[in-house]
Chimera marker file (.cmm) of the C-alpha trace (Angstrom):
<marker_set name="trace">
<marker id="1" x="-0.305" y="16.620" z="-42.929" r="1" g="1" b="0" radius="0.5"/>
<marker id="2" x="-3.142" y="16.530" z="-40.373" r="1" g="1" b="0" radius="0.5"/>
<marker id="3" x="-5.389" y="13.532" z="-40.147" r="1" g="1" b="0" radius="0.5"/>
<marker id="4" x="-8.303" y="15.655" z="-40.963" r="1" g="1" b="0" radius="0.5"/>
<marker id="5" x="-6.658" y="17.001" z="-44.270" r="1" g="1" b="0" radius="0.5"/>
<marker id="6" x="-5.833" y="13.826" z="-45.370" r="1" g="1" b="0" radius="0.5"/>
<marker id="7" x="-9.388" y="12.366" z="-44.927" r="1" g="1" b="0" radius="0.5"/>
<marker id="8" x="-10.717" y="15.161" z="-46.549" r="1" g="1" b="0" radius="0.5"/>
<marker id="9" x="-8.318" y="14.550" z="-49.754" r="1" g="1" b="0" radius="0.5"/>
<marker id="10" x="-9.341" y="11.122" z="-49.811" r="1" g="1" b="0" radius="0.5"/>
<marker id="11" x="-12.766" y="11.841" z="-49.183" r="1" g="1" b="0" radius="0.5"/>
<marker id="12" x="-13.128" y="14.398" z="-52.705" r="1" g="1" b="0" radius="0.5"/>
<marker id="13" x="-11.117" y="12.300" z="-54.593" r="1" g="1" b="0" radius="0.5"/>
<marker id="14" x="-13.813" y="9.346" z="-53.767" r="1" g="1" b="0" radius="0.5"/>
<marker id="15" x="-16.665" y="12.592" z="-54.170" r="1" g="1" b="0" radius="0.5"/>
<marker id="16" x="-17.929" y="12.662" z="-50.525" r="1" g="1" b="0" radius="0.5"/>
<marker id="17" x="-16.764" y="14.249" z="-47.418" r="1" g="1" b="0" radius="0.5"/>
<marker id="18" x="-16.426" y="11.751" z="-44.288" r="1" g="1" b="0" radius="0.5"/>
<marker id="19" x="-17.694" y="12.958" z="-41.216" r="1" g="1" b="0" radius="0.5"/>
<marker id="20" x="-15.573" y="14.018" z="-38.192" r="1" g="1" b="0" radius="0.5"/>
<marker id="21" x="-15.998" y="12.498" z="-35.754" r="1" g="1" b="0" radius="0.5"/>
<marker id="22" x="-18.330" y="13.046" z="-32.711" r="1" g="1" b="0" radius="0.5"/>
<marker id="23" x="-14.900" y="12.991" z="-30.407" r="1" g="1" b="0" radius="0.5"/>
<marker id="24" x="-13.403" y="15.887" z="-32.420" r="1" g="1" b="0" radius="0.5"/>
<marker id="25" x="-16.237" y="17.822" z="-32.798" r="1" g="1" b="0" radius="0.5"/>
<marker id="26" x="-16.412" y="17.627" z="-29.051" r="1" g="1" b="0" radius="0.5"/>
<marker id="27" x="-13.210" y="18.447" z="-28.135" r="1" g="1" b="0" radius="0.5"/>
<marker id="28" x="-13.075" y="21.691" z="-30.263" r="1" g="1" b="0" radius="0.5"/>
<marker id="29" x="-16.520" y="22.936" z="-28.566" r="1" g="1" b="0" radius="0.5"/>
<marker id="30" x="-15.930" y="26.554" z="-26.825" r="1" g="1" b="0" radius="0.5"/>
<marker id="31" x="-12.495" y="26.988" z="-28.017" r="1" g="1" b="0" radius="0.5"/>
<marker id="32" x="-10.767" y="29.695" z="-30.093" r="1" g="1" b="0" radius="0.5"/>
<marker id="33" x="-9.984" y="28.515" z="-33.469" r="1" g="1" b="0" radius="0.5"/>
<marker id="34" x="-8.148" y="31.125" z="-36.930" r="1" g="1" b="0" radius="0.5"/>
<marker id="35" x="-7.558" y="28.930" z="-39.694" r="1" g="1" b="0" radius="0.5"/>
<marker id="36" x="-4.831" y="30.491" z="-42.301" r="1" g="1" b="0" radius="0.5"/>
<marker id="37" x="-4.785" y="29.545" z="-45.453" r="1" g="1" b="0" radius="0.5"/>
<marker id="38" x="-2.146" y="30.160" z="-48.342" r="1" g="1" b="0" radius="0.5"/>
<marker id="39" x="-4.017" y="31.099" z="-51.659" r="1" g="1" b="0" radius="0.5"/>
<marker id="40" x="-1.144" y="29.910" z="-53.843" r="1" g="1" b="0" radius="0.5"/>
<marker id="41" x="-0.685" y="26.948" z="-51.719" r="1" g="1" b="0" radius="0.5"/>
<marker id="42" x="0.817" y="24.113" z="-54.016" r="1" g="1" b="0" radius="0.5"/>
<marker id="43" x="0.948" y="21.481" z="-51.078" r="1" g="1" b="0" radius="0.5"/>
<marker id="44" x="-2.442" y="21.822" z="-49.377" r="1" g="1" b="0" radius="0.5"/>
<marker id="45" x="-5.385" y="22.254" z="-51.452" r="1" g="1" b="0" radius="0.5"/>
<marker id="46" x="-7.867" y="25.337" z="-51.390" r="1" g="1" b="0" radius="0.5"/>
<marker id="47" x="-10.626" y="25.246" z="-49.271" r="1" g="1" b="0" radius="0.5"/>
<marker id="48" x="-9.001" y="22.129" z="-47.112" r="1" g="1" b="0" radius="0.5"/>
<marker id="49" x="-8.059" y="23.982" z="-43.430" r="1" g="1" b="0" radius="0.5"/>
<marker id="50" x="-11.175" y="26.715" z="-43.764" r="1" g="1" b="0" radius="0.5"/>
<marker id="51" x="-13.234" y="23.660" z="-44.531" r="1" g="1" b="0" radius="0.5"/>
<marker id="52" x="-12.486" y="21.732" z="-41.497" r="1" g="1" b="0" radius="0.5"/>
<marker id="53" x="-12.964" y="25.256" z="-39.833" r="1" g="1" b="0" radius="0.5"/>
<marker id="54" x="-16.392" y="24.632" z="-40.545" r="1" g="1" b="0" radius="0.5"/>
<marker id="55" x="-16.680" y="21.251" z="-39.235" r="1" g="1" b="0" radius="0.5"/>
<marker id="56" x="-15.522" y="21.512" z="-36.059" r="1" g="1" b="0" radius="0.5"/>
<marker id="57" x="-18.638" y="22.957" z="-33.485" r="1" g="1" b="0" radius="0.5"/>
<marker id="58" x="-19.435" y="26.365" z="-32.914" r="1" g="1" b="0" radius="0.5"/>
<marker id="59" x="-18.680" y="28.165" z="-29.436" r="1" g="1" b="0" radius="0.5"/>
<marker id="60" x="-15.596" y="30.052" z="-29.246" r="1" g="1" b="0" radius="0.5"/>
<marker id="61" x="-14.053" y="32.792" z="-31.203" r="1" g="1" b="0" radius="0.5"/>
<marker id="62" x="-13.797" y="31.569" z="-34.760" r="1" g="1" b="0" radius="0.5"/>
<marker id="63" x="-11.918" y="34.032" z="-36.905" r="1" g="1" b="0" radius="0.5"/>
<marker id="64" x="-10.388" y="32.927" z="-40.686" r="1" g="1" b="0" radius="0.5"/>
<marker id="65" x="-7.804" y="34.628" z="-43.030" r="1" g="1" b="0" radius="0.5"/>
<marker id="66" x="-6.627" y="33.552" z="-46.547" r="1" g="1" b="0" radius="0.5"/>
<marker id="67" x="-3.480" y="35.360" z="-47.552" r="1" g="1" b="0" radius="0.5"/>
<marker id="68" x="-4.118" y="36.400" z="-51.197" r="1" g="1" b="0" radius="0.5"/>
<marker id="69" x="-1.238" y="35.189" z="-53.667" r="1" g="1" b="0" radius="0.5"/>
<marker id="70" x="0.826" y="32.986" z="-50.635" r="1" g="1" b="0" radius="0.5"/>
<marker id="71" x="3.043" y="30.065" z="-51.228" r="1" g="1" b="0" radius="0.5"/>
<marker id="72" x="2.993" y="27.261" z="-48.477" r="1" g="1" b="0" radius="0.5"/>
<marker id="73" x="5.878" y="28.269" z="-47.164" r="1" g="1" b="0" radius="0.5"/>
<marker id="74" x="4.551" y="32.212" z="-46.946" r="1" g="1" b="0" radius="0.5"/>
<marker id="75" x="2.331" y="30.761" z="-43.789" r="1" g="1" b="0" radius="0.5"/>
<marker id="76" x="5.928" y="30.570" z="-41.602" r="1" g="1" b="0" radius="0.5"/>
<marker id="77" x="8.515" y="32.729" z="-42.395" r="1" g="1" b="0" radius="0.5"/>
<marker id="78" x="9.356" y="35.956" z="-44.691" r="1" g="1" b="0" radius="0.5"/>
<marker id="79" x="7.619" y="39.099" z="-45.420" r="1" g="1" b="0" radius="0.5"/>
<marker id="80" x="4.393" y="38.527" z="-46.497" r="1" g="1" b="0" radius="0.5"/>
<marker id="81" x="4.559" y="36.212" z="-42.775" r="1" g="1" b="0" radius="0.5"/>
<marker id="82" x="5.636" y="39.495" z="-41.456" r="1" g="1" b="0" radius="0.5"/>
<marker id="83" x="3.519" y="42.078" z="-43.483" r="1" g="1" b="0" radius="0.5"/>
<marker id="84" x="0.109" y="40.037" z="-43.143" r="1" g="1" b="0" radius="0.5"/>
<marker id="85" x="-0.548" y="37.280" z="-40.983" r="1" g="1" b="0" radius="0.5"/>
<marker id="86" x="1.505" y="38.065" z="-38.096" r="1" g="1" b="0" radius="0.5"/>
<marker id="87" x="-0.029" y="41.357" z="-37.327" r="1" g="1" b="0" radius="0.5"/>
<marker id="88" x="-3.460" y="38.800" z="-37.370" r="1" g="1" b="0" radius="0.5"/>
<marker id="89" x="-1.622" y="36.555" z="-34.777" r="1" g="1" b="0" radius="0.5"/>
<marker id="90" x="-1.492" y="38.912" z="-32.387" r="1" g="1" b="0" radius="0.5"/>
<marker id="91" x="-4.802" y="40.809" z="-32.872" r="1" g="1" b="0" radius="0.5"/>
<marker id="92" x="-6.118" y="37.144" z="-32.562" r="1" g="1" b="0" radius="0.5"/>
<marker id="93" x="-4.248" y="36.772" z="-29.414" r="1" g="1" b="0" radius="0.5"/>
<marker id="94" x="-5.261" y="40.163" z="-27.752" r="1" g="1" b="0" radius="0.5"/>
<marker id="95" x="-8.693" y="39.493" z="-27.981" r="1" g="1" b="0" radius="0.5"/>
<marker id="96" x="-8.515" y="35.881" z="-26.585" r="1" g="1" b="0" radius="0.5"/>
<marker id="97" x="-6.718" y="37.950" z="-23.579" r="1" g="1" b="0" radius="0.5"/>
<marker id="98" x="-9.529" y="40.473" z="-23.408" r="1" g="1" b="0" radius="0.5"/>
<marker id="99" x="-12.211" y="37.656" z="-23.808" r="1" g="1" b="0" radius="0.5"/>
<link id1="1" id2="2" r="1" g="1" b="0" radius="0.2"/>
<link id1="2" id2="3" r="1" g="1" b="0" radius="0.2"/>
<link id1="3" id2="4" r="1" g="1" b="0" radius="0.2"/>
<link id1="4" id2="5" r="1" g="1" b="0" radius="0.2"/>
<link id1="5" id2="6" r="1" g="1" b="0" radius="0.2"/>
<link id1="6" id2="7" r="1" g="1" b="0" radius="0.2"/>
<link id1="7" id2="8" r="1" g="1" b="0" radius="0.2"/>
<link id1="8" id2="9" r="1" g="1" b="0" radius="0.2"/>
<link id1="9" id2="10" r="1" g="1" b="0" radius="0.2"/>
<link id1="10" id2="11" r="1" g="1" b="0" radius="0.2"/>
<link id1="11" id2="12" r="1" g="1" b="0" radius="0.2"/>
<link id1="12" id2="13" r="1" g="1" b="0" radius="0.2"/>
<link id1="13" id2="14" r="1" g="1" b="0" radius="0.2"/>
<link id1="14" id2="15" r="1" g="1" b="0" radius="0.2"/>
<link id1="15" id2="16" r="1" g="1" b="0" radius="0.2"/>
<link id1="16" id2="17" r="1" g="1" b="0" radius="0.2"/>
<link id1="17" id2="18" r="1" g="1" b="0" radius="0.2"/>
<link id1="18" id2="19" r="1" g="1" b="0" radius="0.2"/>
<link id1="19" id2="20" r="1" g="1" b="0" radius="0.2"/>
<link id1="20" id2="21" r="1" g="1" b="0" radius="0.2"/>
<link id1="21" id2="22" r="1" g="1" b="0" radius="0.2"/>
<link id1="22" id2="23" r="1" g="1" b="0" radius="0.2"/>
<link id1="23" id2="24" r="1" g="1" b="0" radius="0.2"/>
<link id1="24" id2="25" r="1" g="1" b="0" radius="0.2"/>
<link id1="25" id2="26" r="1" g="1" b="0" radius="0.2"/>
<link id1="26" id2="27" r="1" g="1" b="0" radius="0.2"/>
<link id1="27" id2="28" r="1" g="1" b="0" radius="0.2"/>
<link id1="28" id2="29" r="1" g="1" b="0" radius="0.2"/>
<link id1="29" id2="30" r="1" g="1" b="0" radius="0.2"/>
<link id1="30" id2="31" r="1" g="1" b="0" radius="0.2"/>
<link id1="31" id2="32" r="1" g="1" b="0" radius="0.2"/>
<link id1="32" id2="33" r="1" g="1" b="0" radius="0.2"/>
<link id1="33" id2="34" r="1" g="1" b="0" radius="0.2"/>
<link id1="34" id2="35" r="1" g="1" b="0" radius="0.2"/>
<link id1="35" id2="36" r="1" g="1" b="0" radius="0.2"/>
<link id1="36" id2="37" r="1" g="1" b="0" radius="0.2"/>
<link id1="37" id2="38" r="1" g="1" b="0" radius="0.2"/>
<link id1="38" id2="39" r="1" g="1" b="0" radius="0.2"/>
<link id1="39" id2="40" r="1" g="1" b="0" radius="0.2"/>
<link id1="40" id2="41" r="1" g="1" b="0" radius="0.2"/>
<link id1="41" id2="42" r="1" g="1" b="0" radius="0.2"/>
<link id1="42" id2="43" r="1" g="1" b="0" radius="0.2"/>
<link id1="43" id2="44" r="1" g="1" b="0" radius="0.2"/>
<link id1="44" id2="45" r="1" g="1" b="0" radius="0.2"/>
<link id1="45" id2="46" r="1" g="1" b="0" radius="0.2"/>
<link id1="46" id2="47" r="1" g="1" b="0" radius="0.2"/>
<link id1="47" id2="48" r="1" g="1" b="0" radius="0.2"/>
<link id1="48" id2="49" r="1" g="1" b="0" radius="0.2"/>
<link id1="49" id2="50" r="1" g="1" b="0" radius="0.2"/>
<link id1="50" id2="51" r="1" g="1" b="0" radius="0.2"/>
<link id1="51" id2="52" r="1" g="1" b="0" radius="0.2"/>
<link id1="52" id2="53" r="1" g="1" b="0" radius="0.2"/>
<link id1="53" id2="54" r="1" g="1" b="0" radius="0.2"/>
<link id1="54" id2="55" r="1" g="1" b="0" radius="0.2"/>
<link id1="55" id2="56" r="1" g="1" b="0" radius="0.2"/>
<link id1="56" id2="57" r="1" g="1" b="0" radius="0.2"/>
<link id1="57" id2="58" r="1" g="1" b="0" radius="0.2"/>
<link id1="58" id2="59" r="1" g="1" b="0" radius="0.2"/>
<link id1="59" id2="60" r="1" g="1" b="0" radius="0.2"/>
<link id1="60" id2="61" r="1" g="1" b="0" radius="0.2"/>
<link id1="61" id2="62" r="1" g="1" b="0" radius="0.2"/>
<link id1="62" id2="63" r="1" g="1" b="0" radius="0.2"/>
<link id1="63" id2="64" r="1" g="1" b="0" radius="0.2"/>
<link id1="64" id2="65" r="1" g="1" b="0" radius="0.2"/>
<link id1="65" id2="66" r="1" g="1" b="0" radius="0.2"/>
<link id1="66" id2="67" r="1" g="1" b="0" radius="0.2"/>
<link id1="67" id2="68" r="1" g="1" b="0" radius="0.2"/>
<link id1="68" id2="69" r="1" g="1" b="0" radius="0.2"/>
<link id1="69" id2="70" r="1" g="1" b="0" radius="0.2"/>
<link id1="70" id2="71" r="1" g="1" b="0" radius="0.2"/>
<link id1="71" id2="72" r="1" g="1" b="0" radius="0.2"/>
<link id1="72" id2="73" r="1" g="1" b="0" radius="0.2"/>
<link id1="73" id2="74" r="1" g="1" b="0" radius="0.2"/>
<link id1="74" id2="75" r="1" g="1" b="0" radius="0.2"/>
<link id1="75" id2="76" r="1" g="1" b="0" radius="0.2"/>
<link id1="76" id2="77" r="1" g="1" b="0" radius="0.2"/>
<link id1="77" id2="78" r="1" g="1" b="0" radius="0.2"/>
<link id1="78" id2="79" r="1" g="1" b="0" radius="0.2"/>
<link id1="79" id2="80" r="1" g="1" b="0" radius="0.2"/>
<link id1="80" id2="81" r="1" g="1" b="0" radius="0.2"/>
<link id1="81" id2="82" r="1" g="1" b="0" radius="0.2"/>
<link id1="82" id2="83" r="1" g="1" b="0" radius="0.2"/>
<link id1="83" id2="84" r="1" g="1" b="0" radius="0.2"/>
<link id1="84" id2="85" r="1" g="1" b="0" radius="0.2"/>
<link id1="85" id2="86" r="1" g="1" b="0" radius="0.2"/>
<link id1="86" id2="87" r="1" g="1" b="0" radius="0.2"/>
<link id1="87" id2="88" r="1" g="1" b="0" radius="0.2"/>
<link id1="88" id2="89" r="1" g="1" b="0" radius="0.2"/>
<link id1="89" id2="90" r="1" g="1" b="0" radius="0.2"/>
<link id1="90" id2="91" r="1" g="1" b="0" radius="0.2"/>
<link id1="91" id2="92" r="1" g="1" b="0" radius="0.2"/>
<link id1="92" id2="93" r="1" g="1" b="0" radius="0.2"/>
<link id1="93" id2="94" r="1" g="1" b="0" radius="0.2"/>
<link id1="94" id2="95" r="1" g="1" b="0" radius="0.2"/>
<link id1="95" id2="96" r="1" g="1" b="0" radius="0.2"/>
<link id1="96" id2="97" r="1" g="1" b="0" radius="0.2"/>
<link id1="97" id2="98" r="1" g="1" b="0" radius="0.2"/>
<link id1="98" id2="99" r="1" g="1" b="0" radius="0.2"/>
</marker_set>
């Protein structure tokens, strides 16, 4: 599990969100960023990568997708991977190529 994840679980179940720090928030200025989230995800919690989406700063493409009804596992391999997100992948990709 990401660092950030994890300080955002421990974070809600103390009821407050820690701050990320200056360093990453820095680091992710001007770059491309699609968070994917699973909607059925039963080992990373709603709302927990689209949340650190919104964290990080602003400045390059920033693009999200939740796939409705996904498992975890969904995200990697088989068809809804196939049907649904991968297509996204690559539109993602082509426009960081035309950008």
């Amino acid at each position: 599990m990401p660092g950030e994840l994890w300080l955002d679980l421990v974070a809600w179940l103390r009821g407050g969100t820690p701050a990320l720090p200056e360093a990453a928030r820095e680091a992710s200025r001007g770059l491309a960023l699609l968070t994917v989230e699973a909607e059925a995800d039963a080992l990373v919690g709603s709302g927990q990568t689209h949340g650190l989406h919104d964290r990080l700063a602003a400045g390059g493409l920033r693009s999200r997708l939740t796939l409705p009804a996904a498992a975890h596992h969904d995200l990697f391999t088989g068809p809804r991977f196939r049907a649904a997100l991968a297509p996204r992948l690559l539109a993602f990709a082509a426009c960081l190529r035309e950008g």
